[in-house]
N, C-alpha and C positions, 0 to 999 in steps of 0.2 A: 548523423550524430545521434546517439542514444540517452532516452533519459531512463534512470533508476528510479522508478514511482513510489518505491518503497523498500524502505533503509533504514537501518538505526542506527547513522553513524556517528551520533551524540551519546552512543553507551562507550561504557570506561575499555571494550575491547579495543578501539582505537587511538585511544587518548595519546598513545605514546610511538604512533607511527603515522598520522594522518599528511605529515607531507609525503611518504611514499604513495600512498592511499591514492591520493590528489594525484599523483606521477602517473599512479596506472591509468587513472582515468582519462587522464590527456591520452594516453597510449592507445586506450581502447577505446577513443572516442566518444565518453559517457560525458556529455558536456550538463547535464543535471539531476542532482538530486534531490531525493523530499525524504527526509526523516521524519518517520514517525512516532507520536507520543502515544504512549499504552495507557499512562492513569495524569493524574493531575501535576503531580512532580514532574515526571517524567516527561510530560509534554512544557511544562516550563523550561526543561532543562533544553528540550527541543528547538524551542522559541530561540533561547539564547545564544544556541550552538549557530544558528542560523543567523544573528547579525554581532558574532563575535568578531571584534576586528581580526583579532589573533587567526582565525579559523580562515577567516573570506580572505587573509594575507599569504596562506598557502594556497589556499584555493584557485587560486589566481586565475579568474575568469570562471571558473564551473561555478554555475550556478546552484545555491542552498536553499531549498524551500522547505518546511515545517508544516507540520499538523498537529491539531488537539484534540484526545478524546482520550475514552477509558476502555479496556480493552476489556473480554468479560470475562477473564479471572479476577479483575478486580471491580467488578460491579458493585460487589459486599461493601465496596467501600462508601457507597451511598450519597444524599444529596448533598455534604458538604464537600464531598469532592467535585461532581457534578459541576458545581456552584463556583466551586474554583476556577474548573476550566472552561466556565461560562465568564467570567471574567477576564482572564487570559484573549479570550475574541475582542471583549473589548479595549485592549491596551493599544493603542494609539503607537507602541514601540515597537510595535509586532504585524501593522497592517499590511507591509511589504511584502511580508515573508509565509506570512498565515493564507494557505490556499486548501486547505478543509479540515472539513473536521472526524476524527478518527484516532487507532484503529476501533472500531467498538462493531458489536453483533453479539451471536447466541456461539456458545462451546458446550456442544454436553460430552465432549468425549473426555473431560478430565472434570467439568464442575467443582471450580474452586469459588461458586459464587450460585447460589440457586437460580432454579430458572426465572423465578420471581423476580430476584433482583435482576437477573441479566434480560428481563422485557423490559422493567422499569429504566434500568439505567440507555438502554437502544434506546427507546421511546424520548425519552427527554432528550438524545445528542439527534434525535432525527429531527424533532422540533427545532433545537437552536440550529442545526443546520440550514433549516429555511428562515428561521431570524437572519440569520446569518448570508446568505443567498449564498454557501459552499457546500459544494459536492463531500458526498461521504465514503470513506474507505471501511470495506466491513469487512469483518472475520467470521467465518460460518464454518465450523464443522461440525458434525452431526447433527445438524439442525435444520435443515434445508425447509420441511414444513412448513415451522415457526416461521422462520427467517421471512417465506414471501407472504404468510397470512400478515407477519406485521409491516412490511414495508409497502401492501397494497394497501395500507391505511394512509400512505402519503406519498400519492400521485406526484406529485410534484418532486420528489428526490431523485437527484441525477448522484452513480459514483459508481464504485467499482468494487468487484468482490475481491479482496488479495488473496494470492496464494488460492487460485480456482483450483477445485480439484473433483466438481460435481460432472454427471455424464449427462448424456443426451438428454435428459426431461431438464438437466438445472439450467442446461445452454437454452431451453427453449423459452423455460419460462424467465428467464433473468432477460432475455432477449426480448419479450412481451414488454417487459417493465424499462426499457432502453439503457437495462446496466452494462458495463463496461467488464471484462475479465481482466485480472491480473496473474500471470502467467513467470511461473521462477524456474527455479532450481527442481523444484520435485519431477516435472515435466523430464529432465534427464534421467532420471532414476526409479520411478517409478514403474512397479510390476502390475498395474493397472489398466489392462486392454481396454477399458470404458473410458477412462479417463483422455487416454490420447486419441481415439476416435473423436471425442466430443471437441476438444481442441478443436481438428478440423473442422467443425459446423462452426466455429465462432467466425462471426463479422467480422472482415478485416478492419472497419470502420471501428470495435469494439475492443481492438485487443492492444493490450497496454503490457510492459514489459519491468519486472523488477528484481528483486532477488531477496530481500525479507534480511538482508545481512544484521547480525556476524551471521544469521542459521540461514538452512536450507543449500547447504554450498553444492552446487552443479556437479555435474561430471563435463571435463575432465580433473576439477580441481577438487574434488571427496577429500575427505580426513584435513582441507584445513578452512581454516578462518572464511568463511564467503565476505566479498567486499565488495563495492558495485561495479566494478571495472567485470566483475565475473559474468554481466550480465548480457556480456554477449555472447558470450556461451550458449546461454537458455535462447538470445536471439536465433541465434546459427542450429541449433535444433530444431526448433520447430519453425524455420523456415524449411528445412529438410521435409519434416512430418507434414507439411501443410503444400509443399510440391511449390514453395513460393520462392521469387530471387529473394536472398537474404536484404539486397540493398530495398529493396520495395516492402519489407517487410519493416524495416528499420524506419523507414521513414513516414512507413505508415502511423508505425503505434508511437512518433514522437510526436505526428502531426494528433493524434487520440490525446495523448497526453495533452499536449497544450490547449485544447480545445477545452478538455475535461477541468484542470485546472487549471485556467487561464493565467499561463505560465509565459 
């Protein structure tokens, strides 16, 4: 059985087919997912999608779990957002379903949010993460520097990088720090000989399986909607690329997963 570690299937792309959704997943064997919150809204919206009667009545048996944090195009949005989804951990309605906190990290390949703000707001969701005692899901691109001078500041952070796409020195060092990689859709498609060699060096013990839906959709499924049933796909790949049985692969990174978020 496969989990989806990372999903956004509480955005309006679904809203109007999520019993199919749900179908495929039985199909493809994706018995959990975790949708993730990018800013303070959006991870409320998150929270909710995840103990909506309506939702868990399609659902029927897949399991929903939720995250909160602020991703860093919206860093700019600053402490009162922060503040928001530091309250969100503590709502008592959400303790079931709340298994970390994320997505957040450094982006400078688009900078919708300075690098100022996008240390200040990492920094503060790393801290309530250890308040919190839940693993973090990061987002890092072009940043990889930043990204380990600041999270060598707090030893103690367990989580996973999504949507990995660094090469042999990131697998090493992220490996040093006992992070987790998150491994999608780009892995099929990607023209990046560095990138799928480093895959190989990762720990089987480390690798964790998702697909970033509605984006990043796999091959064979290109030009449409990614949704997590797809993520077997990306399993069935790099079990290929990694010379691994696909079943020992699957069961490895569900048994990663539940560990990671005590799922």
């Amino acid at each position: 059985m496969l989990v989806d570690t990372h999903a956004h299937i509480h955005f309006d792309e679904f809203t109007n087919d999520l019993s199919t959704l749900f179908d495929n997943c039985r199909a493809a064997q994706v018995e959990t997912i975790i949708t993730v919150g990018t800013n303070d809204t959006d991870s409320r919206d998150a929270l909710n999608f995840s103990i909506n009667p309506l939702v868990l009545d399609k659902a029927k048996g897949i399991k929903i779990f939720a995250t909160v944090g602020i991703h860093p195009h919206d860093a700019k949005l600053g402490e009162d957002a922060f503040l928001s989804v530091k309250e969100l951990t503590q709502n008592e309605d959400y303790e079931k379903t709340l298994v970390a906190i994320g997505e957040c990290g450094l982006d400078y390949c688009k900078n919708f949010s300075s690098q100022a703000e996008q240390f200040r707001m990492l920094e503060w969701q790393l801290e309530l993460a250890q308040e919190c005692d839940l693993p973090v899901i990061f987002h890092v691109r072009d940043a990889w520097d930043d990204f380990f001078a600041i999270i060598k500041k707090y030893p103690k952070t367990r989580g996973v990088i999504h949507s990995f796409t660094g090469g042999l020195k990131e697998v090493e060092l992220a490996n040093a720090l006992g992070v987790y990689f998150g491994m999608n859709g780009i892995m099929t498609f990607t023209k990046d000989s560095s990138q799928l060699e480093a895959v190989k060096l990762v720990s089987q013990d480390k690798l964790l399986l998702e697909t970033d839906c509605p984006f990043l959709t796999p091959v064979p499924y290109r030009g449409k909607r990614n949704e997590p049933s797809f993520v077997s796909a990306t399993a069935t790949f790099i079990a290929d690329l990694r010379e691994q049985q696909l079943t020992d692969l699957v069961s490895e990174s569900t048994n990663n997963a539940k560990k990671l978020f005590t799922l």
